[in-house]
Z-matrix of the N, CA and C atoms (Angstrom, degrees):
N
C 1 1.437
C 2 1.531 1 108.91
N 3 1.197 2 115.68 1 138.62
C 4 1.464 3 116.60 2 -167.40
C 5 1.391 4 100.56 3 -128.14
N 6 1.514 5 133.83 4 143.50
C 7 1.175 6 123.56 5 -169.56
C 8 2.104 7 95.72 6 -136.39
N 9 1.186 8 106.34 7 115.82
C 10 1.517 9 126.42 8 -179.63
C 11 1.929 10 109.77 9 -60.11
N 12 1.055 11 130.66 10 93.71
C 13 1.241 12 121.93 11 173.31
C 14 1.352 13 119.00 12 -92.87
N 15 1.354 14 130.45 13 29.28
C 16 1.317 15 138.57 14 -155.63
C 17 1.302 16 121.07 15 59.51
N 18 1.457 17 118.86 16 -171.16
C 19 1.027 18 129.02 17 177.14
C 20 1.818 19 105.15 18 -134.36
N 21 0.888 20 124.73 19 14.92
C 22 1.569 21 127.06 20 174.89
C 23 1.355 22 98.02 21 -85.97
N 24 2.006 23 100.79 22 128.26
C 25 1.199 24 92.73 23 -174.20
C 26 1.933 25 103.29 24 -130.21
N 27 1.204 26 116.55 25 131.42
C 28 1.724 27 104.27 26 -155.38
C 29 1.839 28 86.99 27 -97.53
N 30 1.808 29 85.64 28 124.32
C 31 1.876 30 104.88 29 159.41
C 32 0.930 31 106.66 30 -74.13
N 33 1.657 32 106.83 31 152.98
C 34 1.538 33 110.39 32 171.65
C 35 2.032 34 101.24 33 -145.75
N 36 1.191 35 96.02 34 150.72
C 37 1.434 36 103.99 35 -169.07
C 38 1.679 37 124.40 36 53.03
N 39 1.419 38 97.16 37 -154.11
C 40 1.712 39 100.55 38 171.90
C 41 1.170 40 120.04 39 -92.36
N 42 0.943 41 137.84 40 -28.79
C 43 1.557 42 149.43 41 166.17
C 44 2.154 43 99.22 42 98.43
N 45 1.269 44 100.75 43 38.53
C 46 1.626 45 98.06 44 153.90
C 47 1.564 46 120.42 45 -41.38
N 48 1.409 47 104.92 46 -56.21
C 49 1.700 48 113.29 47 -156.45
C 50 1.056 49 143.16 48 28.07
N 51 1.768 50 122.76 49 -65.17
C 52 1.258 51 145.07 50 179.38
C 53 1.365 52 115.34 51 -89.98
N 54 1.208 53 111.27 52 -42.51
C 55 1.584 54 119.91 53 -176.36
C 56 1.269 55 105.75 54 -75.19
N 57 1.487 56 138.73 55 -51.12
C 58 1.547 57 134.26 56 152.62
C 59 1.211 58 122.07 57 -42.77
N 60 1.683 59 115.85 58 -44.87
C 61 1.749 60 100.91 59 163.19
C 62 1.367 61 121.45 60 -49.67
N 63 1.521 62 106.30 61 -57.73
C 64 1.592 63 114.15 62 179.75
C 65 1.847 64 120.03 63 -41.58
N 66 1.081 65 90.95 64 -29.58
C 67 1.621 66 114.12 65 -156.74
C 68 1.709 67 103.85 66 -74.88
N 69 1.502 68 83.53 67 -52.38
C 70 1.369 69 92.48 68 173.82
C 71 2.051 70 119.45 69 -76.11
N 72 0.910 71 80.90 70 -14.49
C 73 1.774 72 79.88 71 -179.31
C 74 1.748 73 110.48 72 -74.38
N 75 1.001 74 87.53 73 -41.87
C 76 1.624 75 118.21 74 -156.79
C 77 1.873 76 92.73 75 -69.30
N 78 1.270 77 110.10 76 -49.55
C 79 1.354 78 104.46 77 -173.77
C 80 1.569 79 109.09 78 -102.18
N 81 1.214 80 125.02 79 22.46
C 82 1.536 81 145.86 80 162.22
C 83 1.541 82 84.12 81 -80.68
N 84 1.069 83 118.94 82 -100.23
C 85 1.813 84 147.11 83 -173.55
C 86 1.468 85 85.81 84 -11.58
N 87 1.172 86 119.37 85 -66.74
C 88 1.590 87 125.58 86 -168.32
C 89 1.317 88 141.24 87 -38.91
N 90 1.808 89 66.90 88 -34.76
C 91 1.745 90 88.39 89 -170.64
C 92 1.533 91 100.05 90 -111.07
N 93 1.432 92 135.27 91 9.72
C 94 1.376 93 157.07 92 144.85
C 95 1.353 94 118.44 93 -65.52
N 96 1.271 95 107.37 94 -58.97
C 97 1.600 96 126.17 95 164.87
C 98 1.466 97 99.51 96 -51.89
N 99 1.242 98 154.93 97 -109.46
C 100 0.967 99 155.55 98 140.81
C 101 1.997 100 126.57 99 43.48
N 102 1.772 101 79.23 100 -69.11
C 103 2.000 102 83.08 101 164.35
C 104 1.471 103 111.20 102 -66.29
N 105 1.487 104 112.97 103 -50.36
C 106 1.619 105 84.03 104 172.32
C 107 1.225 106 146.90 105 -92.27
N 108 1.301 107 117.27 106 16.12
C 109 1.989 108 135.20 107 157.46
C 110 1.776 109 87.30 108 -72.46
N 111 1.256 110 132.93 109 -38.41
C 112 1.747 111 116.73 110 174.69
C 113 1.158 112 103.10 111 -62.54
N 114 1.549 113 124.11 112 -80.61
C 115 0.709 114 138.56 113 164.12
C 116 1.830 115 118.54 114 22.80
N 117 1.644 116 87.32 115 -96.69
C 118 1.481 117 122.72 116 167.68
C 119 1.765 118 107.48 117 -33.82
N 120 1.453 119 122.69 118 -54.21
C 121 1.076 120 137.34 119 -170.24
C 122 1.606 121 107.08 120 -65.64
N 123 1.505 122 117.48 121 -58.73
C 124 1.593 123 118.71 122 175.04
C 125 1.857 124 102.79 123 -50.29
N 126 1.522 125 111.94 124 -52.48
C 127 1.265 126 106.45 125 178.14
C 128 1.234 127 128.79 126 -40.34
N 129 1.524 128 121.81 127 -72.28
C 130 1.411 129 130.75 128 -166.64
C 131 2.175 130 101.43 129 -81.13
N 132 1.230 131 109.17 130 14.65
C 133 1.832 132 103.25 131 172.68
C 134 1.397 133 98.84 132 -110.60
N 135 1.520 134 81.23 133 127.07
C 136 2.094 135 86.66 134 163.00
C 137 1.013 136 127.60 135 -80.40
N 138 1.421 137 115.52 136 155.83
C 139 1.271 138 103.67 137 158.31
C 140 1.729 139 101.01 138 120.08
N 141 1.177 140 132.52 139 144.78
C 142 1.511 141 115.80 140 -177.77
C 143 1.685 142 121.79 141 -71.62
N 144 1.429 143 105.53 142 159.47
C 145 1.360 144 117.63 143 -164.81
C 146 1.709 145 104.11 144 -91.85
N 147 1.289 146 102.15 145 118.94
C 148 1.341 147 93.81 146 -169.60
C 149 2.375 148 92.74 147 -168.81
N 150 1.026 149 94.15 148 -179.47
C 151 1.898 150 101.76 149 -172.66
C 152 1.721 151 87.91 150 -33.41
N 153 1.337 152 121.78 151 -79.38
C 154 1.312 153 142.11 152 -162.50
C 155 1.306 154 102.67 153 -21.79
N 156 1.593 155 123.36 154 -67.70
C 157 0.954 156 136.15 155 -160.57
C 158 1.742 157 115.14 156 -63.10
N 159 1.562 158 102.26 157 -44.15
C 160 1.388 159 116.89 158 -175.76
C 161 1.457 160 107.63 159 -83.26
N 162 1.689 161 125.43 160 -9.82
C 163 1.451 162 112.87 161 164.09
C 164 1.174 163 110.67 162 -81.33
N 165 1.411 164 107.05 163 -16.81
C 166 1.692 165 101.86 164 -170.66
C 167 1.834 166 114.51 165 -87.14
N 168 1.157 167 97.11 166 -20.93
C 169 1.699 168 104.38 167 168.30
C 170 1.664 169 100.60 168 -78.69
N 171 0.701 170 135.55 169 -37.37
C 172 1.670 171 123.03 170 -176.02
C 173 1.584 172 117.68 171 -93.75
N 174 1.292 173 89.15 172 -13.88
C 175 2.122 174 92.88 173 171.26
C 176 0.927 175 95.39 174 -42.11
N 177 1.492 176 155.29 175 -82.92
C 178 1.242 177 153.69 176 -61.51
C 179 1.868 178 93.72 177 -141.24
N 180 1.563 179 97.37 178 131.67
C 181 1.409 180 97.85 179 -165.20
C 182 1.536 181 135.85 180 -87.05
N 183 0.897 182 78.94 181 -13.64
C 184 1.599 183 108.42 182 137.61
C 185 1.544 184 140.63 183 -25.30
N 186 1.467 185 90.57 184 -73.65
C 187 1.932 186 130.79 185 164.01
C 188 1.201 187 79.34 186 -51.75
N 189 1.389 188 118.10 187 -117.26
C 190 1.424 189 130.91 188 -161.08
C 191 0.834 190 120.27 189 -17.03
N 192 1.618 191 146.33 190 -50.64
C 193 1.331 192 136.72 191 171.02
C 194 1.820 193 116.11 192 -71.30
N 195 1.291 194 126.56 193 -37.89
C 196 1.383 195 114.24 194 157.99
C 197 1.572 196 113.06 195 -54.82
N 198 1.364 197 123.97 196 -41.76
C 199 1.300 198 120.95 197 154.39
C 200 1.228 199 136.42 198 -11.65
N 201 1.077 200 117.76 199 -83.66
C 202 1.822 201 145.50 200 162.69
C 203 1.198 202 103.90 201 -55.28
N 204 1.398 203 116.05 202 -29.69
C 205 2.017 204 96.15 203 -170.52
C 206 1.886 205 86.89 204 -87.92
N 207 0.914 206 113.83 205 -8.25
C 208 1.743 207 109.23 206 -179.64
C 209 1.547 208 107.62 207 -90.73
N 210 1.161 209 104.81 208 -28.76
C 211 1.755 210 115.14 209 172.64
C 212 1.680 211 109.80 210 -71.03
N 213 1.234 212 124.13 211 -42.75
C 214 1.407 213 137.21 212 162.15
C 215 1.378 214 110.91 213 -57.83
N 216 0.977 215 144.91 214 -57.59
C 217 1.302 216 158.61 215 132.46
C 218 1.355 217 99.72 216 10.15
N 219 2.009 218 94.95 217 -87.28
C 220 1.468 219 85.37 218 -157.47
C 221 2.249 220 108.52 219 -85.18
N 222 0.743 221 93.03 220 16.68
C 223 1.590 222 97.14 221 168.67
C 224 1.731 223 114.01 222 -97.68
N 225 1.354 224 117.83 223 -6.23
C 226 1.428 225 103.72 224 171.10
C 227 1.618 226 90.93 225 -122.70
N 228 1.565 227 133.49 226 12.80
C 229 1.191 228 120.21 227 154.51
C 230 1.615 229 117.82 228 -84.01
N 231 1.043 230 89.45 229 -6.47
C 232 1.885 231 95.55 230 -178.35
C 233 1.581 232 96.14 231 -124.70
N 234 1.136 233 110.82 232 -5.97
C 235 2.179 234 109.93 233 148.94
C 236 1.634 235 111.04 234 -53.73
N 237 1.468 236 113.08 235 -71.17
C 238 1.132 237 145.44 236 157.52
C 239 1.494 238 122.39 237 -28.86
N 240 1.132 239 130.90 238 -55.45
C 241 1.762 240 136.12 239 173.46
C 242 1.833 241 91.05 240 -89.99
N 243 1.139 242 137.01 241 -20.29
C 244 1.663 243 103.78 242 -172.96
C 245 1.811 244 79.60 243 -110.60
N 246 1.361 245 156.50 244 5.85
C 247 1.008 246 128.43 245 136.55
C 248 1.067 247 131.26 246 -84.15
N 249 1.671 248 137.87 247 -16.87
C 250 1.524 249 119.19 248 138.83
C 251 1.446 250 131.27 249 -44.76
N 252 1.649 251 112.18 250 -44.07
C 253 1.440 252 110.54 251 -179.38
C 254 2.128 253 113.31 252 -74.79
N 255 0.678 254 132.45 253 12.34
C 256 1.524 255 170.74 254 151.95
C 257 1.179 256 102.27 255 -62.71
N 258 0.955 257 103.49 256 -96.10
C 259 1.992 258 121.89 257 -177.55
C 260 1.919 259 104.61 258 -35.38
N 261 1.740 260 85.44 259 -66.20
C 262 1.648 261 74.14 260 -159.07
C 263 1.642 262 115.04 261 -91.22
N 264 1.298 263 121.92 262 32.47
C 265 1.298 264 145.05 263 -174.72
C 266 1.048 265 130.78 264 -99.47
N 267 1.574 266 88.04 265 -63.81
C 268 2.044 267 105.63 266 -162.75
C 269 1.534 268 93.75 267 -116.81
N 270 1.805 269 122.41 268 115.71
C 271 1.479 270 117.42 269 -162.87
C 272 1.816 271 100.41 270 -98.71
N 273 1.156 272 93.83 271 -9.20
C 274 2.231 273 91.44 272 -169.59
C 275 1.685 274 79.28 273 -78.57
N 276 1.431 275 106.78 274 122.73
C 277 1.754 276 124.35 275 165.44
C 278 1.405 277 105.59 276 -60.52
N 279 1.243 278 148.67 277 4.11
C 280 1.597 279 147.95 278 -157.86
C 281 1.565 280 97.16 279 -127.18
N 282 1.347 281 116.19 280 -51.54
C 283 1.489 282 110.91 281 -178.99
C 284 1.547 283 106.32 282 -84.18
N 285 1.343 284 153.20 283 -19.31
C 286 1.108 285 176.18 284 85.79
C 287 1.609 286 93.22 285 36.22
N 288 1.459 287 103.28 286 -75.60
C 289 1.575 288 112.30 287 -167.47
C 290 1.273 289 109.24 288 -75.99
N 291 1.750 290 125.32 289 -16.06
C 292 1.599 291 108.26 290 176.38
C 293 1.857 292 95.32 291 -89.16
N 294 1.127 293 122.77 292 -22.75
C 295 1.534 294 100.41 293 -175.79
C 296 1.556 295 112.81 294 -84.29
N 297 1.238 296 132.07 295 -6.97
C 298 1.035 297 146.35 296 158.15
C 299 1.529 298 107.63 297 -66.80
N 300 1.274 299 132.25 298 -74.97
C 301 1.926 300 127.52 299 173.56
C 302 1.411 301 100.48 300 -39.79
N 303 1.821 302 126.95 301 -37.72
C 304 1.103 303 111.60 302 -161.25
C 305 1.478 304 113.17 303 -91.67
N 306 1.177 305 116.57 304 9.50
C 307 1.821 306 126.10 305 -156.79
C 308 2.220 307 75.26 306 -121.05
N 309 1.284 308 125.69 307 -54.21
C 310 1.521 309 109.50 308 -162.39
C 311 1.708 310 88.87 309 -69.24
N 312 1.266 311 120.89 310 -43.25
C 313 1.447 312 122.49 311 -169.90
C 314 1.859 313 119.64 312 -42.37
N 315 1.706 314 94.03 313 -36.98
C 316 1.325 315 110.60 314 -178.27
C 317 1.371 316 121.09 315 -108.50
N 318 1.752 317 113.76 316 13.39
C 319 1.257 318 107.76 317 141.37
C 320 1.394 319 135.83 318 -110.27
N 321 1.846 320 97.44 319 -5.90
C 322 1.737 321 97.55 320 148.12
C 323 1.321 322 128.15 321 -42.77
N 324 1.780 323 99.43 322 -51.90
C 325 1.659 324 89.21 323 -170.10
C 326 1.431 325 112.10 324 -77.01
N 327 1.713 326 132.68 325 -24.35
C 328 1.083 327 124.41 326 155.06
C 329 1.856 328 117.78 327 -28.35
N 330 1.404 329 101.52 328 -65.47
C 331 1.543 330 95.30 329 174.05
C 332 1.051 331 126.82 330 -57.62
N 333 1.007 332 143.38 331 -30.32
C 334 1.805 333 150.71 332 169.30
C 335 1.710 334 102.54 333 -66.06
N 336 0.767 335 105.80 334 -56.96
C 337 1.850 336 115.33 335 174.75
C 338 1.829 337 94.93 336 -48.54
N 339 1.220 338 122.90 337 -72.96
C 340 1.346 339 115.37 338 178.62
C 341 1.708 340 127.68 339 -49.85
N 342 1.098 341 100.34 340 -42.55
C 343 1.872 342 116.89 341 165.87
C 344 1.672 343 97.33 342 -47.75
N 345 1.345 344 117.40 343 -62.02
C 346 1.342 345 124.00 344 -151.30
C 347 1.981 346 93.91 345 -71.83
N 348 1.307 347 120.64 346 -53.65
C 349 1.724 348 130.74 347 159.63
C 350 1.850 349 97.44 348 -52.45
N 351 0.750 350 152.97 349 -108.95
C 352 1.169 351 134.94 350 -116.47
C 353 1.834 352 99.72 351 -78.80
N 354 1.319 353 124.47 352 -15.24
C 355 1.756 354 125.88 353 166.41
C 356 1.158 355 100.77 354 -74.48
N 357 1.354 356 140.55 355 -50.81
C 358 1.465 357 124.30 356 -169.65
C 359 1.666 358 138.57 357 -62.44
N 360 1.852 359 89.25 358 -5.06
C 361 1.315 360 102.87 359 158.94
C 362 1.451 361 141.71 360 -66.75
């Protein structure tokens, strides 16, 4: 006996899935990787922890650009988790789309704010 349940089948969302899992793993790790090269760095420097110490770990140009790619990182990992929680949250498409412009809007200026901190060293 075979029983027919249609064939209508209801989409839902964008269909990220895998690539947002990945996405998100990948720039977790990164930003894991990352705390402990600091980490590591406050550890093995003498001397007390204080401005001095922390300009002198980011002088180096080096720093700064692993820096920023960890700041990029973690600004499209929290692109990524506050546009799923967006999606599957808030259902009026109008308020949806202004907290979304207003969440990418406010991690531009996060990034410019960091550009402007990690150059002024």
């Amino acid at each position: 006996m075979s029983v027919n349940y249609g064939s209508k089948r209801v989409v839902v969302g964008a269909h990220y899935g895998l690539r947002d899992w990945l996405s998100q793993r990948i720039t977790g790790c990164l930003m894991a990787l990352f705390t402990i090269i600091l980490l590591a760095q406050l550890i093995f420097t003498r001397g007390p922890i204080g401005y001095d110490l922390w300009a002198g770990i980011f002088a180096a140009q080096w720093m700064k650009v692993l820096t920023f790619s960890v700041i990029v990182s973690l600004l499209y990992h929290v692109w990524v988790g506050m546009r799923d929680v967006w999606m599957d949250y808030i259902q009026p498409v109008a308020i949806r789309l202004v907290l979304q412009v207003f969440t990418i809007v406010w991690l531009v200026g996060c990034a410019g704010w960091a550009i402007q901190v990690l150059w002024k060293i």
